[in-house]
DRENDO-1510 file (C-alpha; in Angstrom, 1 decimal, always signed):
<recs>
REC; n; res; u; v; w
REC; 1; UNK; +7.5; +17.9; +40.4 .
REC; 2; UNK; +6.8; +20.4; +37.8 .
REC; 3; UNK; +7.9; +20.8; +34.1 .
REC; 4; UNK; +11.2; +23.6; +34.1 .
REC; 5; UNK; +11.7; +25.8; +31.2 .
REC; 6; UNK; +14.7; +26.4; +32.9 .
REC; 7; UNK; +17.3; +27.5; +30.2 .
REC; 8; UNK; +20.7; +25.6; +30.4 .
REC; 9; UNK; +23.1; +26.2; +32.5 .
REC; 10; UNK; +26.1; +26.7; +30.0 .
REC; 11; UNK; +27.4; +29.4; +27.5 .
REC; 12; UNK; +27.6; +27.1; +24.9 .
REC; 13; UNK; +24.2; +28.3; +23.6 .
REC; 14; UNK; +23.7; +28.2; +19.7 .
REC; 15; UNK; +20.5; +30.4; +18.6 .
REC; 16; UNK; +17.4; +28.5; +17.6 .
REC; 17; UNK; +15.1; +29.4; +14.8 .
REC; 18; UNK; +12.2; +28.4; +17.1 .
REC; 19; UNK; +12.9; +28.2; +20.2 .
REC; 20; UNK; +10.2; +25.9; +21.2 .
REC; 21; UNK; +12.6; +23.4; +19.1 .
REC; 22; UNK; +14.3; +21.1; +21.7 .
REC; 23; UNK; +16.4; +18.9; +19.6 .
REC; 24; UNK; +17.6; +20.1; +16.3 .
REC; 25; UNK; +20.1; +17.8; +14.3 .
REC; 26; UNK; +21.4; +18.5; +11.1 .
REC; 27; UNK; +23.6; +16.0; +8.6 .
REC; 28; UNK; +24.2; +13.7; +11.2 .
REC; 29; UNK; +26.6; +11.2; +10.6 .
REC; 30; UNK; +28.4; +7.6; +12.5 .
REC; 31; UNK; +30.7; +5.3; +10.6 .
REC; 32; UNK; +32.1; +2.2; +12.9 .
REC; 33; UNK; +35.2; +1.3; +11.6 .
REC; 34; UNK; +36.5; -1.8; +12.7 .
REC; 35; UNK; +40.2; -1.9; +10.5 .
REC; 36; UNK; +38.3; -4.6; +8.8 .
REC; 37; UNK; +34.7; -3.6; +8.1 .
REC; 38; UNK; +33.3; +0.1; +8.2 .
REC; 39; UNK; +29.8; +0.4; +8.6 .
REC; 40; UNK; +28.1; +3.8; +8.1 .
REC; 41; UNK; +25.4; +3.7; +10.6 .
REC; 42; UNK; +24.1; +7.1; +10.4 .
REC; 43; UNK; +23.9; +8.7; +7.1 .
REC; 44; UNK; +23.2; +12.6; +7.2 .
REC; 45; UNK; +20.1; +12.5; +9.1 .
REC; 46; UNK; +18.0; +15.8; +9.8 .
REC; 47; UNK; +15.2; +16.1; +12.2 .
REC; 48; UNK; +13.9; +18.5; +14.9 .
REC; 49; UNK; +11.1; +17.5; +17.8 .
REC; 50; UNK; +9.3; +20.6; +19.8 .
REC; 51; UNK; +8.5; +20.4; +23.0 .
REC; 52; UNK; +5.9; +18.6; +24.1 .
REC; 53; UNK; +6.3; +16.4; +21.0 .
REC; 54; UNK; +6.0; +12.0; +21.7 .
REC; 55; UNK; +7.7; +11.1; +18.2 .
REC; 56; UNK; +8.9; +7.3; +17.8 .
REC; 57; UNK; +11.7; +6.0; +15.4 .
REC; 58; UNK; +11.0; +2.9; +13.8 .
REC; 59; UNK; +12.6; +0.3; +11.1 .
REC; 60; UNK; +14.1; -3.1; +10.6 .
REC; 61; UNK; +16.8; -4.2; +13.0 .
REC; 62; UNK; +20.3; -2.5; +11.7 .
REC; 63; UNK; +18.9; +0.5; +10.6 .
REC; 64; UNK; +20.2; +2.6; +13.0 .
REC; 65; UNK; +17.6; +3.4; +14.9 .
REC; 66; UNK; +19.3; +3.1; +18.3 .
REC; 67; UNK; +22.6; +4.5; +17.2 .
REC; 68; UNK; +20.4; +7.7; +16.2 .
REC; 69; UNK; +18.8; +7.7; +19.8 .
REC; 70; UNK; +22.5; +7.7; +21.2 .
REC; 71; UNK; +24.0; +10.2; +19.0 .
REC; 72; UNK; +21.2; +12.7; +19.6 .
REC; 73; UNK; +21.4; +12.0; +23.4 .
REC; 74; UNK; +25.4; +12.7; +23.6 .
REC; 75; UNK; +25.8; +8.7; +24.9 .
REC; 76; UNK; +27.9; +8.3; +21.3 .
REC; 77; UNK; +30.1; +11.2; +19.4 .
REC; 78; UNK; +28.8; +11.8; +16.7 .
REC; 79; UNK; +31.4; +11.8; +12.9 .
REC; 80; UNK; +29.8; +15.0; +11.3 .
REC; 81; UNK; +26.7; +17.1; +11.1 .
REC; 82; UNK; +25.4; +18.5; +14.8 .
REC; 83; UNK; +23.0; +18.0; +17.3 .
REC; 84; UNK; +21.6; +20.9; +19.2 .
REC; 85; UNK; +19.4; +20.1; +22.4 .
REC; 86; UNK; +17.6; +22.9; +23.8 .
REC; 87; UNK; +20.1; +25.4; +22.0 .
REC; 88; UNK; +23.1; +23.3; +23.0 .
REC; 89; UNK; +25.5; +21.5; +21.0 .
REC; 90; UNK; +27.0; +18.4; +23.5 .
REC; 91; UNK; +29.7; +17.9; +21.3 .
REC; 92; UNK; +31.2; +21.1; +22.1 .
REC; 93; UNK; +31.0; +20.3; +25.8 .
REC; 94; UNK; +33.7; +19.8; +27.7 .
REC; 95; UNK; +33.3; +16.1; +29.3 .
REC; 96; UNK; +32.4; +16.5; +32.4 .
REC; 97; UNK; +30.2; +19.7; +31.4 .
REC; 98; UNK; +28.1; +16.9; +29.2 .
REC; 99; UNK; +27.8; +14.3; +31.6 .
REC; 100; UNK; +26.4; +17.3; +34.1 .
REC; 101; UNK; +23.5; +18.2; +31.7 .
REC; 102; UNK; +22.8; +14.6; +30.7 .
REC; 103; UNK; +21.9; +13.8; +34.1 .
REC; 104; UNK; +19.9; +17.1; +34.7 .
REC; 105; UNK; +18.5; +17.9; +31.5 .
REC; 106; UNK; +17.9; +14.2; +30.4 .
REC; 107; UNK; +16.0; +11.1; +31.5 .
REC; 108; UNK; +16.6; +7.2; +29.5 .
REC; 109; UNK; +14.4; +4.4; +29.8 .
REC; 110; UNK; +16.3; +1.4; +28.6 .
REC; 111; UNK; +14.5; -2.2; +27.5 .
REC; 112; UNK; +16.1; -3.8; +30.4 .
REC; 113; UNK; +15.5; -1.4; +33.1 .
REC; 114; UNK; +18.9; -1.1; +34.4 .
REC; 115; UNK; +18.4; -1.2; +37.8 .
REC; 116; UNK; +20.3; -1.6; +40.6 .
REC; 117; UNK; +19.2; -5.3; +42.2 .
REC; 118; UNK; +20.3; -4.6; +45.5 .
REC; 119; UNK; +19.0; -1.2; +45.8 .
REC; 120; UNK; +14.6; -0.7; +46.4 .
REC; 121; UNK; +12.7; +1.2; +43.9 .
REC; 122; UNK; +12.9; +4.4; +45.6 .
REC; 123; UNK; +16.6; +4.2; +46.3 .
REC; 124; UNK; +17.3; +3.4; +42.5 .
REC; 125; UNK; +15.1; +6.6; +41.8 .
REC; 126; UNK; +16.6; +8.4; +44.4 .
REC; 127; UNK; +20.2; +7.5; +43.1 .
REC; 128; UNK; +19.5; +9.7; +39.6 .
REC; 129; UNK; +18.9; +12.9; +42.2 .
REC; 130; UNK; +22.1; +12.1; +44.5 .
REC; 131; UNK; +24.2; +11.6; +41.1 .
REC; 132; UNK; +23.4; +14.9; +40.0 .
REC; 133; UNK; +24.0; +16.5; +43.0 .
REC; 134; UNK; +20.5; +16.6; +44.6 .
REC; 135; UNK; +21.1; +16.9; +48.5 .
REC; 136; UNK; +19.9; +13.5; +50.4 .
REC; 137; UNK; +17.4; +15.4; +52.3 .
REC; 138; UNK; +15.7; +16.4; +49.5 .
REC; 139; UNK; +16.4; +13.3; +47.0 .
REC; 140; UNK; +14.2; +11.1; +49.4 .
REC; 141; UNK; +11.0; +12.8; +49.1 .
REC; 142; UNK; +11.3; +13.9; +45.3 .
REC; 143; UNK; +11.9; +9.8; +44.5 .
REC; 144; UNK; +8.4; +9.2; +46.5 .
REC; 145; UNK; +6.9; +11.8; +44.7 .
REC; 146; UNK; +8.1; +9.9; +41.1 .
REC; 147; UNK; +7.1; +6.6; +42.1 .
REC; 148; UNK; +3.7; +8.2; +43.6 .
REC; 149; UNK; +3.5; +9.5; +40.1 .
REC; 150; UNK; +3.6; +6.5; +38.3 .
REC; 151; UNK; +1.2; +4.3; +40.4 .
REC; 152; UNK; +4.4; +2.6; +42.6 .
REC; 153; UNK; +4.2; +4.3; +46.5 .
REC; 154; UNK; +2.9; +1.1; +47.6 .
REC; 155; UNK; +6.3; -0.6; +46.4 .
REC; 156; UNK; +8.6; +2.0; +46.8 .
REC; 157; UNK; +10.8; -0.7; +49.3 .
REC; 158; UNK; +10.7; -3.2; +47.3 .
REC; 159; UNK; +13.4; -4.5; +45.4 .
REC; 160; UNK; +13.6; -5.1; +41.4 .
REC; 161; UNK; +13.1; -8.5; +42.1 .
REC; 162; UNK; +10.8; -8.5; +43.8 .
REC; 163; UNK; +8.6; -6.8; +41.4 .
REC; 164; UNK; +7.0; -7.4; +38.0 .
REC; 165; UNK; +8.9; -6.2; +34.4 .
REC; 166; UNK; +5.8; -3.3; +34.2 .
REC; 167; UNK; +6.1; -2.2; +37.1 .
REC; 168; UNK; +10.7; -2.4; +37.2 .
REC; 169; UNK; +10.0; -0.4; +33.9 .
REC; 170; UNK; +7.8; +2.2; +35.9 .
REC; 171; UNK; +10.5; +2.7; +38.0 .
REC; 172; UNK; +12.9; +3.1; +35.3 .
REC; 173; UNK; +10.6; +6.0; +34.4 .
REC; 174; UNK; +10.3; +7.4; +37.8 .
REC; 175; UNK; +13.8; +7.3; +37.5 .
REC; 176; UNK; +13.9; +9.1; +34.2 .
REC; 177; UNK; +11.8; +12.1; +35.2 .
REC; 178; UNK; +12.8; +12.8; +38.9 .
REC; 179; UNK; +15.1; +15.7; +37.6 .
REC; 180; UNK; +12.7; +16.9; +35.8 .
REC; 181; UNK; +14.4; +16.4; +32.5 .
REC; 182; UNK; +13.8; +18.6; +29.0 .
REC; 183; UNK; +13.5; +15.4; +27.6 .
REC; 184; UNK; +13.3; +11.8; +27.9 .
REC; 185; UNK; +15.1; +9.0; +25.7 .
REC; 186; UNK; +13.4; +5.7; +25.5 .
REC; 187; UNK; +15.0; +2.5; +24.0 .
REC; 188; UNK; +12.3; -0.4; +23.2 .
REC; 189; UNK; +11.0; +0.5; +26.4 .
REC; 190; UNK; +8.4; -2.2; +25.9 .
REC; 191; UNK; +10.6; -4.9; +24.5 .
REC; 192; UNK; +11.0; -7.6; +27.2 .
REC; 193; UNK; +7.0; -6.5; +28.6 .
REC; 194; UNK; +3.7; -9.2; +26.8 .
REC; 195; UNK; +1.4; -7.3; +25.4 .
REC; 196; UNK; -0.6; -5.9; +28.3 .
REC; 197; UNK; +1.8; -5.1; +30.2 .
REC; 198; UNK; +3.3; -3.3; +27.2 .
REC; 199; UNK; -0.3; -1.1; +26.4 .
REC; 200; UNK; +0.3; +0.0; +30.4 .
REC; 201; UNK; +3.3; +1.1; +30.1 .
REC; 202; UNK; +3.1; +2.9; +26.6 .
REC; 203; UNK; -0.6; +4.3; +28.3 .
REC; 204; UNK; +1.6; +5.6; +31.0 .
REC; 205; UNK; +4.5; +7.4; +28.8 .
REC; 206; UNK; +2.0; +9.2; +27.3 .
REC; 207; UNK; -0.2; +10.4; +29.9 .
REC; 208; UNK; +2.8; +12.0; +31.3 .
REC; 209; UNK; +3.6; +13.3; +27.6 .
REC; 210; UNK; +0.1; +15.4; +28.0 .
REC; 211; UNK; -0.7; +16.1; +31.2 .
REC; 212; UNK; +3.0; +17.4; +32.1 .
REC; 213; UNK; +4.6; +18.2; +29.0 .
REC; 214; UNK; +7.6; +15.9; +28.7 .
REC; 215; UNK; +9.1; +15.4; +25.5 .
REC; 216; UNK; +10.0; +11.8; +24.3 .
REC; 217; UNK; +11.5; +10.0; +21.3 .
REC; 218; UNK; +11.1; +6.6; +21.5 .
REC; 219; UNK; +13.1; +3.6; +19.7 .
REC; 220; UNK; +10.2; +0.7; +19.2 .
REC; 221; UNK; +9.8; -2.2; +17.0 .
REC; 222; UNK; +6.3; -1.9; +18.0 .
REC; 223; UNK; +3.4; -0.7; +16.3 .
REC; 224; UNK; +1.0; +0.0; +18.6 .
REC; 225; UNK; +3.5; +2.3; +20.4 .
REC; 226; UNK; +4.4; +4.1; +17.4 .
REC; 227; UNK; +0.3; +4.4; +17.2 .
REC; 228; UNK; -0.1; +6.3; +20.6 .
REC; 229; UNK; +3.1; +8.8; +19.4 .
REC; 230; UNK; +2.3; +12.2; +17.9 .
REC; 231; UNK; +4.8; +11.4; +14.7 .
REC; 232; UNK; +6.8; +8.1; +13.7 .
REC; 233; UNK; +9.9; +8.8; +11.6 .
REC; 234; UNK; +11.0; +5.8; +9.9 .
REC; 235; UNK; +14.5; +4.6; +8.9 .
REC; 236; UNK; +16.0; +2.5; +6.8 .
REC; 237; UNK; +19.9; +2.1; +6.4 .
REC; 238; UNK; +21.3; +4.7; +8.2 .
REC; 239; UNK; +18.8; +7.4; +6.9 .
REC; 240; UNK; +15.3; +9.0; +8.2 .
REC; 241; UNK; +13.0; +8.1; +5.1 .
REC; 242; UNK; +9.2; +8.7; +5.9 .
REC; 243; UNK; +7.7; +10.5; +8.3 .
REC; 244; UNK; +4.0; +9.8; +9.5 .
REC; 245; UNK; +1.9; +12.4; +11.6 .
REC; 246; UNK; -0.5; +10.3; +13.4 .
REC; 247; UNK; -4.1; +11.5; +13.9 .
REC; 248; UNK; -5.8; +12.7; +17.1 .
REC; 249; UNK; -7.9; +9.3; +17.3 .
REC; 250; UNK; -4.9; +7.3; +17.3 .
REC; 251; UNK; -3.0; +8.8; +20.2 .
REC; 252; UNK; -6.0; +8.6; +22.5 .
REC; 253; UNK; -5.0; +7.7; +26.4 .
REC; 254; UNK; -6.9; +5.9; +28.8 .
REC; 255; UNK; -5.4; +5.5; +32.4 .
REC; 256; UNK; -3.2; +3.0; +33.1 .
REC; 257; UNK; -4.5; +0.0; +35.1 .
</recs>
């Protein structure tokens, strides 16, 4: 598995300032409207990550952290402004167009793995690859090679549960980067993981941040994840407020147990 610069495979391509600059999103903005209450979740936010970049979003629950994650990702539509990733804008996509470069441009780690129970680890890897097309032949071997990655060959068989929350979450990132995505979305990928277990998994995200430059932005309540990140932008109500560059002593990596 090595990192593509592949450029994507669409004409919808918007020129980049930079063009190391792989999310770019400008006056973002998501109202829910209910008929009864209207909530403006996202309130002109602005922010770009580079490649390469680890940046975490943090603030109070509400804030909008996760709709913000959504939005960029193309999971939501957003109400106004626009989100360009790697040069593309999702929302002028046609449907199945974005669902195509989601799954090959994009890997999610969610706080609840969403695995399939009934499927082993390398089968619930391999099912990101067969999704996107990948033929079976090849899918089998490039899921071993993810899970080999992130210290699981010895349980690719197993199923989720028969295996701990770090190492179900490992396989959620095995699953996130077997396409060898431009980027990576994680959602409180350490939320339902005690402490430890936690420091592995965040030790893990970034080793692969460093040694093979994947990009993430990661949702987190916690601290000591937003630590190990290269930037935390912080929200409150609907809006990107502070931003905080964290220094080289506080992103230091160790390898994962």
């Amino acid at each position: 598995m090595r990192r593509s610069r592949r450029h994507p495979t669409t004409d919808t391509v918007h020129p980049l300032v930079d063009e190391e600059v792989i999310v770019h999103a400008t006056g973002v903005l998501k109202t829910y409207d209910t008929g009864q209450v209207r909530v403006d979740a996202l309130k002109g936010v602005d922010l770009s990550l580079r490649r390469g970049e680890m940046v975490a979003v943090m603030g109070p629950s509400g804030c909008g952290k996760t709709t913000l994650l959504n939005c960029l990702s193309g999971i939501d539509e957003i109400d106004g402004g626009q989100v360009l990733i790697e040069g593309v804008s999702l929302a002028e996509l046609p449907d199945r167009a974005r669902t195509r470069y989601r799954a090959e441009r994009m890997g999610f780690v969610f706080q609840f793995y969403n695995l399939m129970p009934v499927l082993s680890a390398v089968e619930n890897v391999e099912m990101a690859l067969l999704l996107s097309g990948t033929a079976p032949r090849e899918a089998r071997p490039r899921a071993l090679a993810a899970l080999d990655l992130v210290g699981l060959a010895d349980r690719a068989d197993h199923v989720p549960e028969e295996m701990s929350g770090g190492e179900r979450q490992r396989v959620t990132i095995a699953r996130a980067l077997v396409n060898d995505p431009a980027i990576v979305w994680a959602d409180e990928p350490t939320g339902d993981l005690d402490s430890e277990t936690a420091e592995s998994v965040t030790t893990l995200m970034r080793r692969l941040n460093q040694e093979r430059g994947l990009t993430f932005l990661i949702v987190t309540h916690d601290i000591s994840v937003g630590r190990r990140t290269d930037r935390i932008l912080r929200m409150l109500d609907g809006a990107v407020v502070d931003e905080q560059r964290m220094e080289p002593a506080d992103v230091r990596t160790s390898h994962p147990a």
